[in-house]
N, C-alpha and C positions, 0 to 999 in steps of 0.2 A: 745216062743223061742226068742234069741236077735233079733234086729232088721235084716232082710237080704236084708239091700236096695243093690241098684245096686254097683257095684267094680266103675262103673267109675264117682261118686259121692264121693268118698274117697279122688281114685289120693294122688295128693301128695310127700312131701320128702319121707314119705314110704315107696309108691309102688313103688317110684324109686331108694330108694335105700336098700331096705328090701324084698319086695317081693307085689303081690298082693293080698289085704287081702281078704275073703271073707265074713267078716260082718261088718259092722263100729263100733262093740262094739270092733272088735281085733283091729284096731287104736286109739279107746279111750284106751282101755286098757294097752294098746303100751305107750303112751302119761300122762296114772296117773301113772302108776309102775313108770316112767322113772321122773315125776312130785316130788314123794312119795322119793326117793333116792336121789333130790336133797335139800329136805327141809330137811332128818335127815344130810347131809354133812352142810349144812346151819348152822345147831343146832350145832353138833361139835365143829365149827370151834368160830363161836360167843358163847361157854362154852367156851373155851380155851384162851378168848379176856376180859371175863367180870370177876367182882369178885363174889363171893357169896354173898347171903341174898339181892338182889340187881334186880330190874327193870329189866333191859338188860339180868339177870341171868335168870329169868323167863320166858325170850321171847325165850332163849336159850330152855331151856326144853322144852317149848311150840312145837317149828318146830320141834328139836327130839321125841315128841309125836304123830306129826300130822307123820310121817315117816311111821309108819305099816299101820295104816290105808290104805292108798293111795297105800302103795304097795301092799296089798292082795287084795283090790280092782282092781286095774290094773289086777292083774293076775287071780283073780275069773271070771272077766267079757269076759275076752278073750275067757271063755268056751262057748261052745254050751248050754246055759241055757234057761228055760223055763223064761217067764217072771218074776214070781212068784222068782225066783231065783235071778235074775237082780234088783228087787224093794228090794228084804231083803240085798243084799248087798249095795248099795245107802244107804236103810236106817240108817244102822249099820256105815257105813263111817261119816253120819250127824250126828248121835250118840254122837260118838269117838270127833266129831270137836265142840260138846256144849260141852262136858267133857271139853276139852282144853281151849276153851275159858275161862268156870268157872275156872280154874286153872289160869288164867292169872290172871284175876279179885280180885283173893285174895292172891296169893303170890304176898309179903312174910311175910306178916303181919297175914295173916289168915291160915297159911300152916305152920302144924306142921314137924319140923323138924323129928321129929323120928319118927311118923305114918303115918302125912300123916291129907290127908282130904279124910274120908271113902267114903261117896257121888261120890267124884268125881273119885276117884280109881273105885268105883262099877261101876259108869256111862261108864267109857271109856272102862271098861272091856267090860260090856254090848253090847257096839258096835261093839268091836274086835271079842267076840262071833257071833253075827246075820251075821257078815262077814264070817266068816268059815262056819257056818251054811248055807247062801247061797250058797257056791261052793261045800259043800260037803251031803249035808242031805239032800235039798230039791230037787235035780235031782233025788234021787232015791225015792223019796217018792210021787213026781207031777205028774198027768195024763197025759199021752202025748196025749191022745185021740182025743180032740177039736182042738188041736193043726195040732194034722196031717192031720185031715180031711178039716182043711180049710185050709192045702198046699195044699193036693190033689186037692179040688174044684180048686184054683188059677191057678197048675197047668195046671190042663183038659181045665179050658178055654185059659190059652194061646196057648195050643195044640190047640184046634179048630181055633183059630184066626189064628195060622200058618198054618194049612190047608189050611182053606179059601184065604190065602195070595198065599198059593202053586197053590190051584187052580185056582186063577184068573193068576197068574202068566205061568202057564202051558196052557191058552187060547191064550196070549200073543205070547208063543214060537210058538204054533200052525198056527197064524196067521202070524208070520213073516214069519214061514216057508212054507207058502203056496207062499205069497209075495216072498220071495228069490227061491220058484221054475219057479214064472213068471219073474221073471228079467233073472235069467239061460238061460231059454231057447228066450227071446229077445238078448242076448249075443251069445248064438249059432247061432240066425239067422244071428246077425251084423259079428259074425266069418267067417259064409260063403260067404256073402256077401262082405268083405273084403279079405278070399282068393280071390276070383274072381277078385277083382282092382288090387290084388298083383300082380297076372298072368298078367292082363294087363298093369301094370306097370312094371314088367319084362320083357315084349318083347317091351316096349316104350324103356328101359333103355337098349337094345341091340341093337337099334336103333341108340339112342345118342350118343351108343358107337363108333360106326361106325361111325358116323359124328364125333366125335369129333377125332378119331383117322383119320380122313380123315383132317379134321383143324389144327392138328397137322403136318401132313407129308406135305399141306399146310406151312404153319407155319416155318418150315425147311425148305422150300427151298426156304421160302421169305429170312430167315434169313440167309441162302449161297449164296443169291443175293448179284452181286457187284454192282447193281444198284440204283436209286431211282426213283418213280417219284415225280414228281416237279406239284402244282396245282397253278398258277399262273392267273394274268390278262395280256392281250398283250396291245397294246399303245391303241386298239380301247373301251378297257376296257371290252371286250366278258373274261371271264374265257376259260383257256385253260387246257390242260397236255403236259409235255414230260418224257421220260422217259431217264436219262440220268448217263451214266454210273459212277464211280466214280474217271478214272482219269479225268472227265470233258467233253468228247465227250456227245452228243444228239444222245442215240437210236433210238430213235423214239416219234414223236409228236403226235398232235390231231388231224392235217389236218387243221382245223373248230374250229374256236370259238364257243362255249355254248352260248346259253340265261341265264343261270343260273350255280353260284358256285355248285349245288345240281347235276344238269345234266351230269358237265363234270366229276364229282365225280363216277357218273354212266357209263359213258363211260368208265372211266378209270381201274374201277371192272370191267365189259365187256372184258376188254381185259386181265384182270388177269387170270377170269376164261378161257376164251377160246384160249389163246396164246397158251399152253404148249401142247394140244391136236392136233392143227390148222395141215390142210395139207399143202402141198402144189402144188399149181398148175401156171406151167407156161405156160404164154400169149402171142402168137406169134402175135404181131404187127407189122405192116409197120413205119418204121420212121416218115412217112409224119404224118401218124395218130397220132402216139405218140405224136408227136409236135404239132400238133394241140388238144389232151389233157392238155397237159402240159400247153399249151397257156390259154385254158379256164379256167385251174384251179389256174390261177394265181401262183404267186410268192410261192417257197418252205419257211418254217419259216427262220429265219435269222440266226437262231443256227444251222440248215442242212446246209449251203451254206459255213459254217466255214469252211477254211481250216485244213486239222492235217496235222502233221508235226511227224515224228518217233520219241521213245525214248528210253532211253538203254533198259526199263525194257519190251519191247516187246508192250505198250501200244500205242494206238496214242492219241495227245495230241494235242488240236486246237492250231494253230498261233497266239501267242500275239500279241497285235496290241496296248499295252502299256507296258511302265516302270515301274518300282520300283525306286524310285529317295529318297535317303539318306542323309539328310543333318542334322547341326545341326543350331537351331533354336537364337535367339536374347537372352533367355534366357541362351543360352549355353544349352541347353543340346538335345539330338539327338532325331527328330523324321524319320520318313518315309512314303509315301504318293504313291500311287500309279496312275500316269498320262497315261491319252490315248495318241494315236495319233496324234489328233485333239485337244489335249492341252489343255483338263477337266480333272480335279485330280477324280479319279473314285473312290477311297479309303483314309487315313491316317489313322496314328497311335491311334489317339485320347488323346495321352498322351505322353510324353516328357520321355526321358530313361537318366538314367546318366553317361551313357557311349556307343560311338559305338555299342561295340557288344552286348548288348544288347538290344539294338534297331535292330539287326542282326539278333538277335537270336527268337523275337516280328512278323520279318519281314519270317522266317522262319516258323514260326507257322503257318501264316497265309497261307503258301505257300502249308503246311501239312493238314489244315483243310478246307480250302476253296472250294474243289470243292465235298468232299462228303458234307458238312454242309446242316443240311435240312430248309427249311424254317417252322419255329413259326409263328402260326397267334397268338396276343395275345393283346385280346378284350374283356372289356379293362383288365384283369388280368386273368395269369393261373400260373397252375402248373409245374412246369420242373422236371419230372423225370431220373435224371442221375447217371450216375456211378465213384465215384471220384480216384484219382491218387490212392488210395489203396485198390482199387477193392469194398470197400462198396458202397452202395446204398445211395442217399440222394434225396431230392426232395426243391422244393423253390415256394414261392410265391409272382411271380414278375409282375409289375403293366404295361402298356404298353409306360408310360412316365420312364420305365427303371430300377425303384424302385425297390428290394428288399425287401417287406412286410414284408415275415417269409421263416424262413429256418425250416427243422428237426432238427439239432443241435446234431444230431447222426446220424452215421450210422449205415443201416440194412445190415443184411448179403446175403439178395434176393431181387428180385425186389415185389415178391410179400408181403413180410414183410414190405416195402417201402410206397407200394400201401395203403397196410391196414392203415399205419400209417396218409397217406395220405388222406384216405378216415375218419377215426378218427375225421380230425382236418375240412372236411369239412361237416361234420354231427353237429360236437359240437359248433363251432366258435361262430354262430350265437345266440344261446340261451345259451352262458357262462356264468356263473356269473364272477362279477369285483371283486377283493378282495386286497388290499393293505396292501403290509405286510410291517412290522418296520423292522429298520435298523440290528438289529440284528434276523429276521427271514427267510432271505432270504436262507439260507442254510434248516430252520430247520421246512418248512412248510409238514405236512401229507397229502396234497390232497386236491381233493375236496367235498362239504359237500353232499347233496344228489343232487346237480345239476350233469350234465354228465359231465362238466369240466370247470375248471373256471382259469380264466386269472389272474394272480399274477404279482402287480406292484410292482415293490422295485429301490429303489438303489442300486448299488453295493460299492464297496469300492473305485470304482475311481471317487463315486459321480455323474456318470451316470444313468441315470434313466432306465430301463427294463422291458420287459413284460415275459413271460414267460403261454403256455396253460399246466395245469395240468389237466389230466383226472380224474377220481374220484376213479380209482385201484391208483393213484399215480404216474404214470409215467408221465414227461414232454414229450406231442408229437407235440411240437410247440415253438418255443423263437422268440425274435427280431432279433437276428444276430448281432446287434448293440445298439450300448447306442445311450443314444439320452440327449441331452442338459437340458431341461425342463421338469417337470415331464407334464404337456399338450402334449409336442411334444410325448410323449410315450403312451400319453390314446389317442391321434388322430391316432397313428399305431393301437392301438387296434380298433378301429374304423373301420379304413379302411381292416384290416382283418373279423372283420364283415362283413362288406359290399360286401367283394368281394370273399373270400373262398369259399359259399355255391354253386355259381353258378359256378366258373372258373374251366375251361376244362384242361386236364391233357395232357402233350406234351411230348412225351420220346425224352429224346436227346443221340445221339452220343457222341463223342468226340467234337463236336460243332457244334453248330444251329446259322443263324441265325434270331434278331429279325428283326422283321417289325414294326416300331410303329409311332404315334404322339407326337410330341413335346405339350410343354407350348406354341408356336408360332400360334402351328395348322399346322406347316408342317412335311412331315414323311419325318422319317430318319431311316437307318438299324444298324444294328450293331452284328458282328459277336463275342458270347461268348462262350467260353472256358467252359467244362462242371463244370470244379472249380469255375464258375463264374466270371471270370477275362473277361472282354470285351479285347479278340483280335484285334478288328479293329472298325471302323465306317462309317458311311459316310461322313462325313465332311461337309456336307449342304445339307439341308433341301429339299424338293420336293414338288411337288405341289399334288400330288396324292397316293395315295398306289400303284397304276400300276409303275406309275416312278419311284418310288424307287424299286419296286420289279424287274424292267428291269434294275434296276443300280445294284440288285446284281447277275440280269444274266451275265450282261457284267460283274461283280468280276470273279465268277466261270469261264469265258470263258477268261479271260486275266490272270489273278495271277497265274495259275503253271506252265506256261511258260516264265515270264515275264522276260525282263532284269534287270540287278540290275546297276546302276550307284552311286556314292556319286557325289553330288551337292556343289560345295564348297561356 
């Protein structure tokens, strides 16, 4: 029989675009018919080109010769033939092609025009015969006998070999599935074992619930407090508290200075938790005693002993015991300062206004924010989480020499969107990568690369140099806020946002805080800021201590919303 090698030994433009064959004698076969039809169009066209009795004439006949051949060959072989079959037609084709050749060889000099050269007519006929006799006489006349018996055998053994493959294969299933009945049941035990944590982690999580809705109603009526407390040093430099309402009145104090900022911290939660439940009980004393209490227990704090004084809106409001004094300065233009009694400026403007009322209007602010303002500790850099004039959310990082490091540069719609963002920029800061983009990329960069986020220097168009933090989804959760002169002065902000983001503690403000800080000189001075950032007011000079200045913005809060206003000519 023809060869029956494998189909994907073929492949081919055939199989893909004819079909797949299933012996490689129906591709050869495929390939001389298609061979055999294009050597008689060959002859054709070069008889139609040449003249008679002539070279080129010859070669013409020759290719339309070789034309049957090749195509009954093509089509013989394609059949299912015994060998015997396949070898008489080959041979008949080789035949047919010494015919032709010898016909080349002697036309036209040896090639009788009007019979012919009998030889080579007999020869090629010869060929043409043993061809047809291959496709049609010797299939039916060949033993198929030998033939079939040594498929059978080929077959049967690849049968056995597929057995033996099934059964080794079928030990295989056996033993996974012995294996996956033991992993089963180690999953059932880890199942029940894990309800059991479940159970125990749902009555933890009913638990928590309960506390947390307990921290929450907490939570609400810190936040319907018109109060604060205040965590301060007194002049002996002991840490104290008072609790002191927000038109400026002192609820109530610590008695007693602390040993430690940590302890009156503790005292102060002490009386959170235990105020709102507290009974009470009155103490029927003799005068005489009382006063000899009072005596040993020394002087009341100095913010108790304030006088209040009424005011329209039903609150009381301690006695100034300084001005507000308006004048306009050498430069011409208007500041305001705020003088004691005793003839120490206790506040100023910090900044020159360019007209009266505006400097009125500066001096009013101050009048509005200063006595709820809470105090920043901010060592040496934190975070200011605030709420701006259009209700979003922003945060900043400001250094305690007054700097503005970084802003968010957007607003969130919550605080806790805020936070996150927040917490973003101080997880990534420090292991950013630097990236410097050209003058035309600063619009058009995608992020960053596999780092968590990376800091992009540019210039902008006003030829200010900028930083800007990119996360690595692409969102900016960080910029300069400002340009900055040199492109150094701009990698030294990046710098310093390293340095101090990962560690700085996060300060929610009001409508205004304010700071405590250290100069370039080494002396502290405060400075009351505005949640847009704008510094409302400052000290006007330096201190020798953090207690000093933090008693200089007790005495603000206790003089400024009652104070007189005068202009100073």
């Amino acid at each position: 029989m023809a060869a029956d090698s494998q189909p994907d030994a073929r492949g081919g433009l055939y199989e893909r675009r004819i079909g797949t064959p299933r012996t490689a004698d129906e591709v050869n076969g495929y390939w001389l018919f298609g061979f055999g039809v294009l050597l008689g169009l060959a002859g054709v066209v070069l008889f139609s080109l040449t003249e008679s009795a002539t070279t080129t004439r010859g070669i013409a006949y020759a290719l339309a010769a070789l034309a049957p051949p090749f195509v009954m060959l093509g089509a013989v072989i394609r059949f299912p033939l015994r060998r015997t079959g396949t070898f008489l037609g080959y041979l008949g084709t080789a035949v047919s092609v010494l015919a032709v050749v010898w016909f080349v060889n002697i036309f036209p000099e040896g090639w009788f025009t009007a019979s012919g050269d009998s030889t080579v007519i007999t020869l090629y006929g010869v060929g043409l015969l043993l061809i047809g006799l291959a496709g049609t006489v010797v299939p039916l006349l060949s033993d198929p006998v030998y033939e079939d018996y040594e498929r059978m055998r080929s077959e049967t053994a690849a049968a056995a070999t597929e057995r033996d493959e099934t059964s080794a294969e079928l030990e295989s299933t056996r033993a996974d599935l012995a294996s996956t009945r033991d992993e089963l049941e180690a999953v059932r035990n880890d199942l029940e074992s894990a309800r059991g944590e479940l159970s125990v982690a749902e009555e933890r999580a009913t638990e928590l619930d309960a506390e947390a809705e307990a921290a929450r109603a907490e939570a609400a009526s810190l936040r319907e407090s018109k109060a604060r407390f205040e965590l301060f040093e007194d002049a002996g430099g002991r840490p104290r508290w008072r609790l002191r309402h927000r038109n400026g009145n002192v609820i109530a104090t610590s008695g007693q200075g602390y040993s430690s900022r940590g302890k009156a911290q503790q005292g102060l939660h002490s009386v959170r938790r235990n105020a709102r439940g507290a009974g009470l009980l009155r103490i029927e004393t003799a005068v005489e005693d009382a006063e000899a209490v009072a005596a040993d227990d020394g002087p009341e704090p100095e913010d108790a002993a304030e006088p209040a004084v009424a005011v329209p809106n039903g609150d009381a409001e301690p006695a100034s015991r300084a001005t507000f004094e308006l004048f306009e300065d050498a430069s011409e233009e208007w500041r305001w300062r705020l003088r004691h009694d005793n003839g120490n400026v206790v506040a100023d403007s910090g900044e020159g206004y360019a007209s009266k009322s505006n400097a009125k209007r500066a001096l009013a602010r101050v009048r509005e924010h200063v006595a709820a303002a809470d105090y920043l500790r901010v060592d040496p850099a934190a975070f200011e989480l605030f709420r701006d004039a259009a209700g979003e959310w922003r945060w900043r990082l400001i250094h305690e020499n007054g700097d503005v490091l970084a802003d968010s540069g957007e607003g969130y719609s919550s605080r806790s969107k805020a936070r996150q963002g927040l917490e973003s920029v101080r997880s990534n800061a420090a292991e950013a990568a630097l990236a410097e983009l050209g003058v035309g990329d600063a619009d058009a960069s995608d992020g960053a690369g596999s780092a968590g986020a990376t800091f992009e220097l540019y210039e902008d168009q006003g030829g200010e140099w900028r930083w800007r933090l990119r996360h690595r989804n692409g969102n900016v959760v960080a910029d300069s806020g400002e340009g900055y002169a040199s492109k150094s002065g701009a990698e030294d902000a990046i710098e310093r946002v390293r340095g101090h983001a990962p560690d700085a503690s996060v300060l929610e403000v009001g409508s205004a805080a304010f700071e405590i800080y250290e100069d370039a000189a080494g002396e502290w001075r405060w400075r009351l800021r505005h949640r847009n950032g704008n510094v409302v007011a400052d000290s006007g000079e330096g201190y020798a201590s953090r207690s000093n200045a933090t008693e200089a913005v007790t005495r603000l809060k206790a003089n400024a919303p009652g104070a007189a206003e005068e202009i100073v000519e």
